[in-house]
TIRO-2110 file (N, C-alpha, C; in Angstrom, 1 decimal):
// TIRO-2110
29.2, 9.7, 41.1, N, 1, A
28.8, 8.5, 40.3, CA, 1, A
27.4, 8.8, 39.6, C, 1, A
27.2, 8.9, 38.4, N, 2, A
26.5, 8.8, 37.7, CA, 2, A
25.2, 7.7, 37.1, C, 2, A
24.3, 7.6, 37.6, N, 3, A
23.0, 6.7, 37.8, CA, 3, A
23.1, 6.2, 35.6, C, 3, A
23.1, 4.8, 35.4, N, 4, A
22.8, 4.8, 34.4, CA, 4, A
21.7, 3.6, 34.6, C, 4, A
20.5, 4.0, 33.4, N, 5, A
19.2, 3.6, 33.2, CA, 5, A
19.1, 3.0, 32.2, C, 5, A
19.9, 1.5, 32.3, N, 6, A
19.6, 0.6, 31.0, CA, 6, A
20.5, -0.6, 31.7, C, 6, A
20.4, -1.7, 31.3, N, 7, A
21.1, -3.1, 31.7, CA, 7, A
22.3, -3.4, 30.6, C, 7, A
22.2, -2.3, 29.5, N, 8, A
23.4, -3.1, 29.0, CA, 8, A
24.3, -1.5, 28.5, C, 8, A
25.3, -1.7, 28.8, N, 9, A
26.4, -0.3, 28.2, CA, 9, A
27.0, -1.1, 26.8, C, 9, A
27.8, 0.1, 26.7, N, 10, A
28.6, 0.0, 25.5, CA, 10, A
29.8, 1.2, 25.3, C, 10, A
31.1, 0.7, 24.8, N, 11, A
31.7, 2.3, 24.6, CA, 11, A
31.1, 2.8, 23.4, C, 11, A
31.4, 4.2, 23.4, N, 12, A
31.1, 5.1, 22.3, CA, 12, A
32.2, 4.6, 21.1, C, 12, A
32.9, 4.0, 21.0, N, 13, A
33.9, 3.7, 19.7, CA, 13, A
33.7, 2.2, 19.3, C, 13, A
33.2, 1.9, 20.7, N, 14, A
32.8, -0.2, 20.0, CA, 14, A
31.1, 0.5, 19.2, C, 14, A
30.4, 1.1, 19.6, N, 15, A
29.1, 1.8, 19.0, CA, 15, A
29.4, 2.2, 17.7, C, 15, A
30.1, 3.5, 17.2, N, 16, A
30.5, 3.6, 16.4, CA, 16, A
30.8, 2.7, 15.2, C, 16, A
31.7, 1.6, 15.3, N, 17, A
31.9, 1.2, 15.0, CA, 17, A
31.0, 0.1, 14.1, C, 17, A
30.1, -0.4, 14.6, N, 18, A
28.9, -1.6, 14.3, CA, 18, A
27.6, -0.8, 15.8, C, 18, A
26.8, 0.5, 14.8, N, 19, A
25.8, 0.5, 15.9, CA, 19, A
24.4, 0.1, 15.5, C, 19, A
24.2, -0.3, 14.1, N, 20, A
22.9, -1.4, 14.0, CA, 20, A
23.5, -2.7, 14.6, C, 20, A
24.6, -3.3, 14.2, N, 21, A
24.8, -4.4, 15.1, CA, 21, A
24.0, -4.3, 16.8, C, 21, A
24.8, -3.6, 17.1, N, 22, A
25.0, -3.1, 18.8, CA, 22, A
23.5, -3.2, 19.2, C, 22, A
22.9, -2.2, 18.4, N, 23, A
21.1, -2.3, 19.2, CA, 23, A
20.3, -3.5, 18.7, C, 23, A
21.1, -4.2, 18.0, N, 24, A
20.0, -5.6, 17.0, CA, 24, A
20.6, -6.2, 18.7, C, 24, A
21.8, -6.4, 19.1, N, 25, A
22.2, -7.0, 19.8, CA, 25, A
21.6, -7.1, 21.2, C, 25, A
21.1, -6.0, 21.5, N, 26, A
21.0, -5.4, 23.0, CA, 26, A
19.1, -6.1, 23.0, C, 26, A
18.7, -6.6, 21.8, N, 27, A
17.5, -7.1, 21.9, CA, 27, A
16.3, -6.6, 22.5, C, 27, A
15.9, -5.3, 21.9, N, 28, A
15.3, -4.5, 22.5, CA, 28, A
14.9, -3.9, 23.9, C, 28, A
16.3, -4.0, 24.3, N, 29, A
16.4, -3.3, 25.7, CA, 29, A
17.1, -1.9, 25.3, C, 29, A
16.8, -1.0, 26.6, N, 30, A
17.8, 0.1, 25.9, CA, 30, A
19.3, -0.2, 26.4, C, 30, A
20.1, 0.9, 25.9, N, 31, A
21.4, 0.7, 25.8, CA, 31, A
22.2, 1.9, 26.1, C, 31, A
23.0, 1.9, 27.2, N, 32, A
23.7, 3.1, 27.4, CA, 32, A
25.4, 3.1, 26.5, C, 32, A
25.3, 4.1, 26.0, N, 33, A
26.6, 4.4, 25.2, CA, 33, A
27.4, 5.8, 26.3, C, 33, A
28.5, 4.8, 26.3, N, 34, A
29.3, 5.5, 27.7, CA, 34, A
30.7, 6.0, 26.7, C, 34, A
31.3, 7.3, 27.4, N, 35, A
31.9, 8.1, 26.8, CA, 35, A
33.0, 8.1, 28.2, C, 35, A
34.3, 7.5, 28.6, N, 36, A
35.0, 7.9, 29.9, CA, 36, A
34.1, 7.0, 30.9, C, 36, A
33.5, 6.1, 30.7, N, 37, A
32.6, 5.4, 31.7, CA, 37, A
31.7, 6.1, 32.1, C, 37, A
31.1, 7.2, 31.3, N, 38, A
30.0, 8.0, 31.7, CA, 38, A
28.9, 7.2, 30.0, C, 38, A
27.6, 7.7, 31.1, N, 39, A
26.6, 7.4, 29.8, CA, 39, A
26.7, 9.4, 28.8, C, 39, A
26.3, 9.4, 27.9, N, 40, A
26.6, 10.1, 27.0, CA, 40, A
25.2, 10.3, 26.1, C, 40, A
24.8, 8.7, 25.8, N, 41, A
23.1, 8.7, 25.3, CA, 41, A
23.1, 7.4, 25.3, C, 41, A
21.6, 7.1, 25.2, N, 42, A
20.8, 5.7, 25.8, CA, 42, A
20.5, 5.4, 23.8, C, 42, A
20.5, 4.2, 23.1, N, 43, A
19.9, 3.7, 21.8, CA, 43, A
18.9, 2.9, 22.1, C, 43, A
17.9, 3.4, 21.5, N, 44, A
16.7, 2.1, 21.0, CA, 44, A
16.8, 1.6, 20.3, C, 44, A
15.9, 0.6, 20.2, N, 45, A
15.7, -0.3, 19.3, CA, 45, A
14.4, 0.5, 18.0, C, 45, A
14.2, 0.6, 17.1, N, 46, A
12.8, 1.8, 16.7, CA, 46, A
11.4, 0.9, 17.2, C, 46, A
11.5, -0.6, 17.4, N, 47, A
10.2, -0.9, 17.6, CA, 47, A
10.0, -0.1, 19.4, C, 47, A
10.9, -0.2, 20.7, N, 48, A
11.1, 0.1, 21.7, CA, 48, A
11.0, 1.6, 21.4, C, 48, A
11.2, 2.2, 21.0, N, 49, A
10.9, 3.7, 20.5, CA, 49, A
9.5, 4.0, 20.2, C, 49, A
8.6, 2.9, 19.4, N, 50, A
7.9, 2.9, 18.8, CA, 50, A
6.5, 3.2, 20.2, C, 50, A
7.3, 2.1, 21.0, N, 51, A
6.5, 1.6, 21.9, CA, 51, A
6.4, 2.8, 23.0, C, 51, A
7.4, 3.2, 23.5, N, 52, A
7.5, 4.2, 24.2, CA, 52, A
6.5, 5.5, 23.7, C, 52, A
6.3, 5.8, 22.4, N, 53, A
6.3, 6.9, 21.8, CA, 53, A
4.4, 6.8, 22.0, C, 53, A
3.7, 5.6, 22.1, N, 54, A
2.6, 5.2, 22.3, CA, 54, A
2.1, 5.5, 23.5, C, 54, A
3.1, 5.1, 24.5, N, 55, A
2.2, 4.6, 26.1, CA, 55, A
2.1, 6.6, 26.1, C, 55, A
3.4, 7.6, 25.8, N, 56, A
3.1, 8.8, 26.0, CA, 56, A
1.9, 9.9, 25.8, C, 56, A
1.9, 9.0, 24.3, N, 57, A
0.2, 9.4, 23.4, CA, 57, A
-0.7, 9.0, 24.3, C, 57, A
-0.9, 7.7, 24.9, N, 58, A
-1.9, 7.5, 25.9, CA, 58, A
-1.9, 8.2, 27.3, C, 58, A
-0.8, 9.0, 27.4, N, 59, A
-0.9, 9.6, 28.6, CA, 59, A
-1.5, 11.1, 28.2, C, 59, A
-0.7, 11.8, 27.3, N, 60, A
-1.2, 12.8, 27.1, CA, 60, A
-2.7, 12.8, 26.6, C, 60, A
-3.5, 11.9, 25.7, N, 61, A
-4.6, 11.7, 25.5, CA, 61, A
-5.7, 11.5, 27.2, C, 61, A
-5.1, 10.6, 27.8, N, 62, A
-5.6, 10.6, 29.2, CA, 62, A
-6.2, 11.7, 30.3, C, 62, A
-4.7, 12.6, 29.8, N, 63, A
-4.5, 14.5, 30.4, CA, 63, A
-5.8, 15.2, 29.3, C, 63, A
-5.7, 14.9, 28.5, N, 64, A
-6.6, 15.7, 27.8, CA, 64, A
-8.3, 15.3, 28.2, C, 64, A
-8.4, 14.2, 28.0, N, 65, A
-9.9, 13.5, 28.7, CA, 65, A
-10.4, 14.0, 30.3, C, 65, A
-9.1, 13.9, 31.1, N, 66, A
-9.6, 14.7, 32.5, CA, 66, A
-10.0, 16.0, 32.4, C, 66, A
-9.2, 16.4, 31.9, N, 67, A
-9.2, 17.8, 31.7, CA, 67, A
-10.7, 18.5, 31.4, C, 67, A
-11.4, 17.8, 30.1, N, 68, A
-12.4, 17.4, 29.6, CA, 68, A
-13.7, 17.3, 30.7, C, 68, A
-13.6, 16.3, 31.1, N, 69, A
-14.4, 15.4, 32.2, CA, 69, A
-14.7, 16.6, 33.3, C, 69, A
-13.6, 17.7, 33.8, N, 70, A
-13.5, 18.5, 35.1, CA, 70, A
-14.2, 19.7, 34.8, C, 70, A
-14.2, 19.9, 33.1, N, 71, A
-15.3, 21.0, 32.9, CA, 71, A
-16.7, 21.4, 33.5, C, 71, A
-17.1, 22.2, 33.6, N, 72, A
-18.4, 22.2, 34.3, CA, 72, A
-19.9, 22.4, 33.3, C, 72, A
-19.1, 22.8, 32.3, N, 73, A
-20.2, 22.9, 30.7, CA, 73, A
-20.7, 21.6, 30.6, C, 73, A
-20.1, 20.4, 31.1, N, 74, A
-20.6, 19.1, 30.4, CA, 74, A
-22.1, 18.7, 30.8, C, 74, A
-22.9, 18.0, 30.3, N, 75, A
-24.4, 18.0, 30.0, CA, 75, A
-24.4, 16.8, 30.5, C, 75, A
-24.4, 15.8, 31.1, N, 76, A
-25.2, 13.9, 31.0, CA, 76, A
-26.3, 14.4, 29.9, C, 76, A
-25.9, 12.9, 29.3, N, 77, A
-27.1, 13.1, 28.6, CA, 77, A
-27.1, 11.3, 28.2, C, 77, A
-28.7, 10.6, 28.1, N, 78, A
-28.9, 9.1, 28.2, CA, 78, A
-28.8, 8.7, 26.4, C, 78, A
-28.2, 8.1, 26.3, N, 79, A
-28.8, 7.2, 24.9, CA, 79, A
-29.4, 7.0, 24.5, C, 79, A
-30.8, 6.9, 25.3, N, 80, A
-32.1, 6.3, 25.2, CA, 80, A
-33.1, 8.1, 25.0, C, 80, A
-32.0, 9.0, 25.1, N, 81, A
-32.8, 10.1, 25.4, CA, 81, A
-32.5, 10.8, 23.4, C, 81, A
-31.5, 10.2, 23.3, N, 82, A
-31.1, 10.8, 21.6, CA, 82, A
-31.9, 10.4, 21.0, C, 82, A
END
C-alpha cells in the first residue's frame, strides 16, 4: 500500500478531463491524481506552489546565513564604533 500525501484524490481521466476545474475545486489543498488507485502526481494550486516555493527560499537562505555566522573570519564589530 502506497502512502498518499494529500486529503483529496482524483482519477487521472476525471483530471484530464476538467483539471483547472479539479484544482480550483480542491481549494488550495494539494491533490493526488491516482492512476489504478495509485497516486501518479500530487496538483497545486499556483498560489500553494507559490507558497511552498517561499518557505524553501527561507530555508535555503537560513542554510546559507549559518553557514556564514560558523565562519571564523567574522569580525564583531559595534555601530557605535562605524
Amino acid at each position: 500500500m502506497e502512502t498518499i500525501f494529500a486529503d483529496r484524490t482524483v482519477s487521472i481521466s476525471a483530471f484530464k478531463a476538467r483539471p483547472a476545474q479539479i484544482v480550483e475545486d480542491a481549494a488550495g489543498k494539494p491533490l493526488a491524481v491516482l492512476s489504478h488507485n495509485k497516486p501518479v502526481f500530487y496538483a497545486l494550486s499556483a498560489k500553494l506552489f507559490e507558497k511552498i516555493a517561499d518557505i524553501l527560499d527561507d530555508y535555503e537562505m537560513a542554510e546559507l546565513i549559518q553557514a556564514r555566522l560558523a565562519d571564523p573570519k567574522i569580525v564583531d564589530v559595534s555601530i557605535d564604533d562605524l
